[in-house]
Every structure is written in structure tokens, then in C-alpha cells.
C-alpha positions as CSV (number, residue, x, y, z in Angstrom):
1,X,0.0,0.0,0.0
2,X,0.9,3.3,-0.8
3,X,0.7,6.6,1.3
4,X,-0.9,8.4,-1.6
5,X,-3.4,5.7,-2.8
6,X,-6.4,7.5,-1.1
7,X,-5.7,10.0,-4.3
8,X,-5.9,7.2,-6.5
9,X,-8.8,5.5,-7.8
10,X,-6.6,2.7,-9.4
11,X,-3.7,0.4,-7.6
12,X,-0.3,0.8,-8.3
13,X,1.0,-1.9,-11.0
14,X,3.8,-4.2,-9.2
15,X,6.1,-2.8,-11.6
16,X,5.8,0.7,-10.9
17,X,6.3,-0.2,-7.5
18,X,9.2,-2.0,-8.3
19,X,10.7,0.5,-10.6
20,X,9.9,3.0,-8.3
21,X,11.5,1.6,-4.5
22,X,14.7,2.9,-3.5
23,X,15.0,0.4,-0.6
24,X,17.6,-1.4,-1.8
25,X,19.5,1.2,-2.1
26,X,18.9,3.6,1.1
27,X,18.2,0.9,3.8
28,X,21.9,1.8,4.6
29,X,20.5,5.3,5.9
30,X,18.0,3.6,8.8
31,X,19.9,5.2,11.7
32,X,20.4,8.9,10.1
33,X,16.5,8.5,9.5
34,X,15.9,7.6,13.0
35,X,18.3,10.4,14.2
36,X,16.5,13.2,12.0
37,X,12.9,11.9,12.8
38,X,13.6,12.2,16.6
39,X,15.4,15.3,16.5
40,X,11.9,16.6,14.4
41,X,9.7,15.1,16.7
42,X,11.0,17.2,19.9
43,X,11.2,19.9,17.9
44,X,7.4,19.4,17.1
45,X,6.8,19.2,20.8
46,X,8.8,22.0,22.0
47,X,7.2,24.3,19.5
48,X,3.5,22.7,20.7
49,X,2.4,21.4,17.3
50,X,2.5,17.8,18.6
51,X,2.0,16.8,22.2
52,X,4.5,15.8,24.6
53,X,3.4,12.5,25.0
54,X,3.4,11.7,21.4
55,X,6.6,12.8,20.5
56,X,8.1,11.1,23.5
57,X,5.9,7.8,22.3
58,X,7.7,8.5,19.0
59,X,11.4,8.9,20.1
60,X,11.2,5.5,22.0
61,X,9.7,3.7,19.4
62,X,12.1,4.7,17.3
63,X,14.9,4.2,19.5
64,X,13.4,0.5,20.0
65,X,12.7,-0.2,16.0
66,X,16.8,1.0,15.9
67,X,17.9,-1.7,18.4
68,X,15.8,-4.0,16.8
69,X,17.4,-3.2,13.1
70,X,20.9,-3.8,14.6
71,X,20.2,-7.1,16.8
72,X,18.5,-8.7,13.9
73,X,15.1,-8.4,15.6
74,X,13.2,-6.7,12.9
75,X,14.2,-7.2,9.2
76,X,13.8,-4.5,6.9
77,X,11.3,-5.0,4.5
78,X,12.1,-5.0,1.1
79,X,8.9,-4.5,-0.2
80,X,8.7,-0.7,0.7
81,X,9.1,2.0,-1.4
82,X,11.6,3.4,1.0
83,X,13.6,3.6,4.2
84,X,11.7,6.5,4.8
85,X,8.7,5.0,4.5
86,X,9.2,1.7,6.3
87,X,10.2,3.5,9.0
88,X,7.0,5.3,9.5
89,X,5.1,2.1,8.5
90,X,6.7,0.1,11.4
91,X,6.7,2.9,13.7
92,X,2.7,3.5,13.0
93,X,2.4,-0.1,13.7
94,X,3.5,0.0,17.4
95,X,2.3,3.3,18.8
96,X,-0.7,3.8,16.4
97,X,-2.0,7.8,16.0
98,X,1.3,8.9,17.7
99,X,3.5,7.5,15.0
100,X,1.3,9.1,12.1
101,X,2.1,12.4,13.8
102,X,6.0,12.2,13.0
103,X,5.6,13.7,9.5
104,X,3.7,16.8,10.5
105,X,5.7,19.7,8.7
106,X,7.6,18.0,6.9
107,X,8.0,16.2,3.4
108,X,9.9,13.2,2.0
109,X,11.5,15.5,0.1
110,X,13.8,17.3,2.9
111,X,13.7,14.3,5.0
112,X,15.5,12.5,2.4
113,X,18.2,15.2,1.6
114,X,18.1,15.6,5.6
115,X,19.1,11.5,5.9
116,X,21.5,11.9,2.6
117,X,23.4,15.2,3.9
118,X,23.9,13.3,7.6
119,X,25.0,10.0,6.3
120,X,27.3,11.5,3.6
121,X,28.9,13.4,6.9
122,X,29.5,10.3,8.9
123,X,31.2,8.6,5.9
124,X,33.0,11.3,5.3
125,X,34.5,11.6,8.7
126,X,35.4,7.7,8.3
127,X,37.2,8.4,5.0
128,X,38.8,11.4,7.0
129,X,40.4,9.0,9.4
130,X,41.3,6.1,7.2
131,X,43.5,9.4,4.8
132,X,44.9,10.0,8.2
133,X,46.2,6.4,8.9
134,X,47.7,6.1,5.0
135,X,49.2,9.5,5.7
136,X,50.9,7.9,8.6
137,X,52.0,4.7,7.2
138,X,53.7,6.6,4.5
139,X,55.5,8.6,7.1
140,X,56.4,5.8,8.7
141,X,58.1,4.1,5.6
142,X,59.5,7.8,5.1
143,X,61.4,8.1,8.1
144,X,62.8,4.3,7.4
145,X,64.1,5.3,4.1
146,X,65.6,8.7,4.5
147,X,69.3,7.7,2.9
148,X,67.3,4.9,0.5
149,X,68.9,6.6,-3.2
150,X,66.6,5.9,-5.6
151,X,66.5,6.5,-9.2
152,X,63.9,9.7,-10.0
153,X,61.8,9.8,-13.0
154,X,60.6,12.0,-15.9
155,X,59.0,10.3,-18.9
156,X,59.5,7.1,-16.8
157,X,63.2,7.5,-18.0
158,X,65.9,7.5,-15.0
159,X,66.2,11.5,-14.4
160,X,68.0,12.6,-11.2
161,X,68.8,10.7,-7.7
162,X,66.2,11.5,-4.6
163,X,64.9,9.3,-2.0
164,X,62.2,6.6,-1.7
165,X,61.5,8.8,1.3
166,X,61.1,11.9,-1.0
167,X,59.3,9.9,-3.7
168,X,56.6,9.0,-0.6
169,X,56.1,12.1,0.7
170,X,55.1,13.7,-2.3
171,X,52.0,11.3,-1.9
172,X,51.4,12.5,1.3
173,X,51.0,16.0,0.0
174,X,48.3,14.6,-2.4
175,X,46.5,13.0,0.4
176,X,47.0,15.6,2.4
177,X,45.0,17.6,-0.3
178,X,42.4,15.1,0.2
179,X,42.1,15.1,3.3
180,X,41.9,19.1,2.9
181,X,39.3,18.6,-0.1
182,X,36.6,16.3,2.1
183,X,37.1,19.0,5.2
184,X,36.0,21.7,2.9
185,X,32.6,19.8,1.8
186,X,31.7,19.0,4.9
187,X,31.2,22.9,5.3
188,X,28.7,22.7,2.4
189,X,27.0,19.3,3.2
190,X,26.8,20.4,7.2
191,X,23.9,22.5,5.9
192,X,20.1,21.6,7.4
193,X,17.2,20.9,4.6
194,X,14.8,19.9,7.0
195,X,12.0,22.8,7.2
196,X,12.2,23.3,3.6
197,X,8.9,20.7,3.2
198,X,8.5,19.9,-0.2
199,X,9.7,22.8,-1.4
200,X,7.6,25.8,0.0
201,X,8.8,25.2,4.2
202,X,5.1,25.0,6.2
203,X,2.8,26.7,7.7
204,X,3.4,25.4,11.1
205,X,5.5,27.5,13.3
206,X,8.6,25.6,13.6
207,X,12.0,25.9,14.9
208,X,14.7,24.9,12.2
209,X,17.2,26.2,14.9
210,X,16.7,23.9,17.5
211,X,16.7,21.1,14.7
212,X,20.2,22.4,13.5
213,X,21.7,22.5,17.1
214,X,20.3,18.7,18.0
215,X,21.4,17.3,14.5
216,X,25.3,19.3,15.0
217,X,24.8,21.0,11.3
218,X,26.9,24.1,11.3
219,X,23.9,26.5,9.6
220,X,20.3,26.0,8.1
221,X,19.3,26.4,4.5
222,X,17.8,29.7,3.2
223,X,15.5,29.1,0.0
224,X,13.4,26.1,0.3
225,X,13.6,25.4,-3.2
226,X,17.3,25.3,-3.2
227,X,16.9,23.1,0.5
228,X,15.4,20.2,-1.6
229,X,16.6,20.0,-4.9
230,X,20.5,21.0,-3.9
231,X,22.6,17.9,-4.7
232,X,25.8,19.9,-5.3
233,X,27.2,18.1,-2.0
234,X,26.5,14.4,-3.1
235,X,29.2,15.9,-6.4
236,X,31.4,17.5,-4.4
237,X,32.1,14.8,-2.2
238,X,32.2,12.1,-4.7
239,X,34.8,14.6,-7.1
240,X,37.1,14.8,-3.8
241,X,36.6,11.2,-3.9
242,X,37.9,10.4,-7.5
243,X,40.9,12.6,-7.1
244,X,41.9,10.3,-4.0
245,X,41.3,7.6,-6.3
246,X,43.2,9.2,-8.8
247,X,45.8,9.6,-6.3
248,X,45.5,6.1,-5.1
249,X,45.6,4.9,-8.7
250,X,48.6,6.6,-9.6
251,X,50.3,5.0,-6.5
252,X,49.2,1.6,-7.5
253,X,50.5,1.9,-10.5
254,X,53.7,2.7,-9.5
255,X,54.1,-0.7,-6.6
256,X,53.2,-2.9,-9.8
257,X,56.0,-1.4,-11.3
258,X,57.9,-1.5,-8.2
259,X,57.2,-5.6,-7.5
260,X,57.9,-6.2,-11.5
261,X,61.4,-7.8,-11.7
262,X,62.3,-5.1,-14.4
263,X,62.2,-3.0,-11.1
264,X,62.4,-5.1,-8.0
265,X,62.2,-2.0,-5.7
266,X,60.0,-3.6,-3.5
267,X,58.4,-6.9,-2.5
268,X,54.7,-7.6,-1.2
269,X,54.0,-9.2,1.7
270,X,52.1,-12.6,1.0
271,X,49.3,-12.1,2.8
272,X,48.6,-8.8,0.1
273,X,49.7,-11.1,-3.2
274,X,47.8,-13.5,-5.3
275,X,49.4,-16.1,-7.7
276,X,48.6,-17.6,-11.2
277,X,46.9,-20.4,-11.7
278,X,48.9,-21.9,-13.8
279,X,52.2,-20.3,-13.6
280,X,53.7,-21.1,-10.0
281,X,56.5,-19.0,-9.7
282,X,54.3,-15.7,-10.3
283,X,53.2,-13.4,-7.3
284,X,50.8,-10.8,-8.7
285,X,50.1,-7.2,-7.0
286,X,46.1,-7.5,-7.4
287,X,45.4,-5.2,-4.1
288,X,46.7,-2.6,-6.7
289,X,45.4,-3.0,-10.1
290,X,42.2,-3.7,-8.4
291,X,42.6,-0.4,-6.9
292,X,43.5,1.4,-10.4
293,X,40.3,-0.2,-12.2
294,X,38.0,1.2,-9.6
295,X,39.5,4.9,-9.6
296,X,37.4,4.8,-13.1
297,X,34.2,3.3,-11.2
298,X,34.5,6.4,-8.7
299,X,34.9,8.4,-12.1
300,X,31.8,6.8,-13.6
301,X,30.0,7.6,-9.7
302,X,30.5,11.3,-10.1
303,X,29.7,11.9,-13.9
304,X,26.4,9.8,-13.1
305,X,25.5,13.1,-10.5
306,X,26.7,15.5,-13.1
307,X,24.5,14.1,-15.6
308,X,21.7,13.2,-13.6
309,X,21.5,17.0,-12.0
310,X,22.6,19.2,-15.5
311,X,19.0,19.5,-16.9
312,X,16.7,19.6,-14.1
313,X,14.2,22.0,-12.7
314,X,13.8,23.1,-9.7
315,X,12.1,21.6,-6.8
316,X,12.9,17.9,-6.6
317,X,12.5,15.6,-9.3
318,X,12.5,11.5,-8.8
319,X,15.8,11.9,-11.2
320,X,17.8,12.7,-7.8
321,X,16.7,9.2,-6.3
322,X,19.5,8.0,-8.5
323,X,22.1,10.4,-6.4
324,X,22.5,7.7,-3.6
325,X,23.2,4.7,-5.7
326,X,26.6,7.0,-6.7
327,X,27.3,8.2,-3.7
328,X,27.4,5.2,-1.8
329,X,28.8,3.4,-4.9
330,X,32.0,6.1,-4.1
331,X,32.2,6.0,-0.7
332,X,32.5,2.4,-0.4
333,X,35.0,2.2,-3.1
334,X,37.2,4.7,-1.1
335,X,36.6,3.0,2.0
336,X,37.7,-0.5,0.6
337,X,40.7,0.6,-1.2
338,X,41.8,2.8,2.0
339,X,41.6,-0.2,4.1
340,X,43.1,-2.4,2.1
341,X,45.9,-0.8,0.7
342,X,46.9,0.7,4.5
343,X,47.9,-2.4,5.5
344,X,49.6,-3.8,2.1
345,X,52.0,-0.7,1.9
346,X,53.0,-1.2,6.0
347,X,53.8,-4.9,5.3
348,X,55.6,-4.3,1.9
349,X,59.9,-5.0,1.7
350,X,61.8,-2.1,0.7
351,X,64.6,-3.6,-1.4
352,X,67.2,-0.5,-0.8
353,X,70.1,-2.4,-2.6
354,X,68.2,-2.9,-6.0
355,X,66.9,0.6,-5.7
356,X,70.7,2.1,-5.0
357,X,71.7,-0.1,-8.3
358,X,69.1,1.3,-10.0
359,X,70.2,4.7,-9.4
360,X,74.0,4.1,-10.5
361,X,72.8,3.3,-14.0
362,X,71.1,5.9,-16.5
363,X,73.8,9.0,-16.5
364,X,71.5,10.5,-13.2
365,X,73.8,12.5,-11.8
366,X,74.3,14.6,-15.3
367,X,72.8,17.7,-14.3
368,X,75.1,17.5,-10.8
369,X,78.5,17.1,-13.3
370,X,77.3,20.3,-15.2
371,X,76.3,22.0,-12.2
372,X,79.9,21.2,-11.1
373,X,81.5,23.6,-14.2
374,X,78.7,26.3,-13.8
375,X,80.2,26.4,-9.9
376,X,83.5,27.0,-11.3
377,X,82.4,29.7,-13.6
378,X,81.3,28.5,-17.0
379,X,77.6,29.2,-18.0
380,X,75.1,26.5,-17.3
381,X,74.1,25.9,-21.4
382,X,77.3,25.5,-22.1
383,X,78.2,23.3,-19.2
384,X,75.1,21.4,-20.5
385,X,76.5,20.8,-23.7
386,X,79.7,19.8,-22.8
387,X,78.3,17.2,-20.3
388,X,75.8,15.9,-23.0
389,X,78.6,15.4,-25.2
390,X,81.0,13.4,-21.9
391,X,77.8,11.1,-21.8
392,X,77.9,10.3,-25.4
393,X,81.3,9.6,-24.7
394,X,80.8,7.4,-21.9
395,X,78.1,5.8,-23.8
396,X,80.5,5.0,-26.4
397,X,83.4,3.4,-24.6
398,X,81.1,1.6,-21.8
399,X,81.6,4.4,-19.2
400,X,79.8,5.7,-16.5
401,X,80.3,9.2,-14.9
402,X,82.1,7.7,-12.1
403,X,84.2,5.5,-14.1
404,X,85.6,8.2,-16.5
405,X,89.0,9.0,-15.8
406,X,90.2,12.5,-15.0
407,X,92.4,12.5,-17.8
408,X,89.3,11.8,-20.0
409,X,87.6,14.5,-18.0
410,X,89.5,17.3,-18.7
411,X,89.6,16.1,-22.5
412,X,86.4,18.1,-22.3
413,X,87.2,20.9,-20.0
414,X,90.2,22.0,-18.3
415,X,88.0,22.9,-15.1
416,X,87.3,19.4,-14.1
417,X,89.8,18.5,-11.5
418,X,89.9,15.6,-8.3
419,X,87.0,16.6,-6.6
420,X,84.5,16.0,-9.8
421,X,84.2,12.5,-8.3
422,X,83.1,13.5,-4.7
423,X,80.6,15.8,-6.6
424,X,78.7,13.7,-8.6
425,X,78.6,10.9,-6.1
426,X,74.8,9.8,-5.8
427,X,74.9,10.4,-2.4
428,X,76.3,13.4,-2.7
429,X,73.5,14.8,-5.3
430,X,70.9,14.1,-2.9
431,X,72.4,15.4,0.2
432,X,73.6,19.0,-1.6
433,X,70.1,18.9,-3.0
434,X,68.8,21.3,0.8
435,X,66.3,23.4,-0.8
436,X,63.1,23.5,0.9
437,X,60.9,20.5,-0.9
438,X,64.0,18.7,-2.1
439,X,65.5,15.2,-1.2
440,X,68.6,15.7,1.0
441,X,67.2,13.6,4.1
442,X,67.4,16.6,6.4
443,X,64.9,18.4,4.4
444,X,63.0,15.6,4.1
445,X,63.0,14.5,7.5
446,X,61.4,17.6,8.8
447,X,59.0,17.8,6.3
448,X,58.1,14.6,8.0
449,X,57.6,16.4,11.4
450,X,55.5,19.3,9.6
451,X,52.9,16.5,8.2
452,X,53.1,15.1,11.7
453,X,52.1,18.5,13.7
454,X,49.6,19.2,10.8
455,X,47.8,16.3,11.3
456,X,47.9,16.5,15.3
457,X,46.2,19.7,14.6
458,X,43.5,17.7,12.4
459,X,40.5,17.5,14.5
């Protein structure tokens, strides 16, 4: 049955109803719905629309129908068109009239952006605190690997020499974006809809204050039109979320390269590694091309709310039923590949020695051999083409930087003397590299204790 079938002098076809239930979808929201409806119903009372008694009849049996939910009493019922609406359906049932009071001055319509705005918060806050954990574990394998010399990219060509610790920390500065990003949108989703009714508030004399203060929302909408049909939170959360997917993807990618043996940089613990079916000696990073296929299903999540919300009018439209399915959909893609990944990268090998070979090879200390004529005086394009050319060299007669003699050296330029050797030493390279964001493990390491304050001060 239907709460508007009184209007209707024909039943509702199975199939509409079918077609029309969001059950399946928002049962997830039962508590939020519970928490809104009581907060409403001592508002009600406070303000004298409903009595006392009933609204203290109403916060009980809701409390109880909660208890029930999460002990396994009371099944939700699939059947219904809604959470919203089985909630009032089994609340009715137990304390009669006083249950059929609870939607006084109100709608569906800012009840369900009420439930939608609180349960995007809570997640949110999860999400917050799983960043924060990643952050840390990244830190952690930071401050382990401060003198780990590494090889440094461009073009996925060996560039320069750096750090793994430097190479993690500049993840930590996207997450810490992230984390920045979802903080932000919980200024804009902390916003109260309930009051706006359908889409023109009530007539009853109600406080939307109170209601704001019980439910902890920061400030309460101002156009009633806008309080139902605004979905611009559900889009900003779920974009934050596909750029820490992208984040996370771009990560991923880089450990399957790192556990390739074209790499070995590091190893994966076996607990976070599957194997082939047919080929025993493989041990595959799945954790993380799993995670790099669903950064495009967080994609698809939030181009589903921008298409869904580009065309329509205002109030509210049964289009924005559709918003949850994404939401969720990107939420608990986050939340899985936060929680799995956390405890993947903790338990992964560094392998420092195949990472300090890797950095010996490829010419990366070039740019610190010309920097080493421009310090005695020759201009830096010219010291780059005389280097270029040494490499060639090098190249030619199966030569490395450090294997060049000096003899050969000054073949090229009569200010190359003894001490080009201590100078383009990788270790060297990294530790002269002290500018603020750079990879000499000083630097580094106090960047470490910035992130580490910063996040202390992250409620």
C-alpha cells in the first residue's frame, strides 16, 4: 500500500512499484532516518504542534525499532518504497495515531536530503580517518628510508637521484590535499534541509534552529527550493573522492612497477599477493590494479550526479533518487581501497640495494656534473653541452660518470679536477640537493615532522 493511494482510484501496477522503490539502495540510511525523525519530533513538541506525550511515544519507538534493526530483531522490508517509508510504517504499527504524527511539517522531500546530507557526513569523517592512517603509514616508511637513493623519473626515463622517502612524501602532499578537499565539503554538506517541506517550508511555526543545534549542522538552508533540490554536495564529495582515487591509482601503478622484476624495488607481503593459476612462480600485486580499475568506477560515480542534476528544474525531481546509488557506490570504493591498501604498503619489503643499483645506471647524476663547471664559472648551457657530449662519450666506450677517468675528463674541459668525483657521487646529489621540498634527508626529514604537527592539529 501506498501513502498516496487514497488519491488514487486505481492500484499501483507491481512494476511501478518495483521501478519506483529505493530500498535497496537507502536501507543503509536507517539510523540517520531515525536520528532526523527524533530530533523533528521534539522539535514538534517543543514548539507545541504535537503533544509531549506523542513525541516522547515517537522517540522510544524509534529508539526501540533501531535496536531491533541492529540485533536482527526486525528485518527491513524490502517491499517498501523506501527507508523512509518503512520506518513510519513500522513505527505506526506499534504506537498507532502517535506514530502518524511524526511527518507533521515536513516532506519526503527534505527528509531525504536531511538523511543523505547526515550519512554522507559520517562517511566522510570515516574516510577522513582512514586518509589520516595512509598519511601515517607513508610517514612511517618515510622516516625508514631517508638515505634509501633511488632513481627519479621523468618520462619514466631515470632523471635525477632522490629518496624513496622523498618519492613518498610527495603522496602524502596529495592526500593531504584530500584530506583538505573532504574537510572543505563538509562545510557545504553540514547544511540543514529539514523545514524546507516539499519545497515551499510549512505553515506550522517551527524551529529549524533547534533542529540544526540537535542534529550538530553548522547553519540551516535559506531558500526552500534550493533546500530540496541542492545535490551539489552528493558531487562534491564524490569529485574529492575520484581525485583520492586518482591519487591512489597513480600510487598503485607505481608498486606494480615496483614488485615487476624489471624493477624489484619492492616486495609484497604474502598475505597482500595472489598467484597464477597456472604459472607457480608468479606473485601478482592485485590489491593494486584492483585499486586502479575502480579509480574509473569512482569516475563513472560522479559523472552519473553530473548528468543526472545538469537538466533539471527546480524543486525535486524522482531523477535525484538516482544520487544515492553514486554516492554510496563512491564511498564504499574509497573505504575498501583505504583499508586495504593501509595495511599492504605497512607490510611491503623495501629492497634499498636494488633501488641504489638502479640509481648508479642511466647518467642521473648529469645535471650534478654540469652544475659542477657552472660552480667554477662557465655558464650552465654550455656546461650542458659539454656534459651531453662526456655522456655520449661514456656511452661509447662503456663508461659511467664515475668511471671516466680524469684525464678523459679534462679532455672536455680544463676545469674538471679531483674533486669531480666527490661531486657527482649519488649520495652526494641528494644530500647538496637542501632546498626547501627537495630530497637531501634533512629536508625531508622535517617535512616529516610538519605533516606530523599538521595532522595532530586535524581534528
Amino acid at each position: 500500500m501506498n501513502v498516496w493511494d487514497a488519491r488514487f482510484k486505481k492500484a499501483a501496477d507491481a512494476r511501478l512499484n518495483d521501478f519506483n522503490s529505493s530500498i535497496s539502495v537507502d536501507h543503509r540510511m536507517y539510523a540517520q532516518d531515525i536520528k532526523g525523525s527524533c530530533a523533528h519530533a521534539m522539535m514538534l513538541a517543543h514548539e507545541g504542534i504535537i503533544s509531549l506525550e506523542d513525541s516522547l511515544s515517537i522517540i522510544t519507538g524509534l529508539t526501540q525499532i533501531q535496536k531491533d534493526i541492529e540485533s536482527g530483531v526486525l528485518a527491513i522490508d524490502e517491499t517498501a518504497e523506501d527507508i523512509h517509508m518503512f520506518m513510519e510504517s513500522e513505527l505506526t504499527k506499534r504506537i498507532q495515531d502517535a506514530g502518524k504524527r511524526l511527518h507533521t511539517a515536513r516532506s519526503r522531500n527534505d527528509q531525504v536530503a536531511l538523511d543523505t546530507r547526515m550519512y554522507a557526513l559520517d562517511e566522510t569523517d570515516k574516510i577522513l580517518t582512514e586518509i589520516k592512517q595512509f598519511i601515517n603509514v607513508l610517514l612511517d616508511k618515510a622516516q625508514e628510508n631517508l638515505d634509501t637513493i633511488m632513481p627519479g623519473y621523468t618520462h619514466l626515463q631515470r632523471a635525477q637521484p632522490i629518496t624513496f622517502a622523498h618519492h613518498l612524501m610527495a603522496y602524502v602532499e596529495m592526500l593531504k590535499r584530500d584530506l583538505q578537499r573532504l574537510q572543505e565539503s563538509k562545510k557545504r554538506t553540514a547544511i540543514l534541509p529539514l523545514g524546507s517541506g516539499a519545497l515551499a517550508t510549512t505553515t506550522y511555526p517551527i524551529n529549524r534552529e533547534m533542529v540544526k543545534e540537535q542534529l550538530d549542522f553548522d547553519s540551516v538552508s535559506l531558500n526552500s527550493l534550493d533546500g530540496v533540490s541542492d545535490r551539489d554536495f552528493c558531487i562534491e564529495i564524490t569529485s574529492a573522492l575520484a581525485m583520492l582515487m586518482m591519487h591512489l591509482s597513480r600510487l598503485s601503478e607505481e608498486i606494480i612497477l615496483w614488485c615487476s622484476w624489471e624493477f624489484k624495488f619492492i616486495e609484497l607481503d604474502d598475505a597482500f599477493a595472489t598467484g597464477s593459476s597456472i604459472m607457480p612462480q608468479k606473485k601478482n600485486p592485485d590489491v593494486s590494479e584492483l585499486v586502479r580499475g575502480k579509480c574509473g568506477r569512482v569516475y563513472g560515480d560522479l559523472q552519473t550526479l553530473l548528468v543526472m542534476m545538469k537538466g533539471l528544474p527546480l524543486a525535486y525531481n524522482k531523477d535525484m533518487q538516482e544520487d544515492k546509488e553514486a554516492l554510496f557506490d563512491a564511498i564504499d570504493t574509497a573505504h575498501l581501497c583505504l583499508t586495504t591498501m593501509i595495511p599492504m604498503l605497512e607490510s611491503a619489503k623495501v629492497l634499498k640495494d636494488n633501488m641504489r643499483k638502479a640509481a648508479a645506471k642511466g647518467f642521473i647524476n648529469a645535471t650534478d656534473c654540469a652544475d659542477y663547471l657552472t660552480k667554477k664559472g662557465m655558464p650552465f648551457r654550455d656546461a650542458y653541452r659539454i656534459i651531453g657530449a662526456l655522456v655520449s662519450y661514456a656511452q661509447d666506450h662503456d663508461k659511467t660518470l664515475e668511471t671516466i677517468s680524469l684525464n678523459e675528463y679534462q679532455q672536455f674541459s680544463e676545469l674538471f679536477e679531483e674533486d669531480i668525483y666527490e661531486a657527482i657521487a649519488l649520495e652526494t646529489c641528494v644530500q647538496m640537493r637542501k632546498v626547501i621540498g627537495g630530497p637531501a634527508p634533512e629536508i625531508v626529514e622535517a617535512h616529516i615532522q610538519k605533516v606530523k604537527e599538521e595532522l595532530g592539529a586535524i581534528a
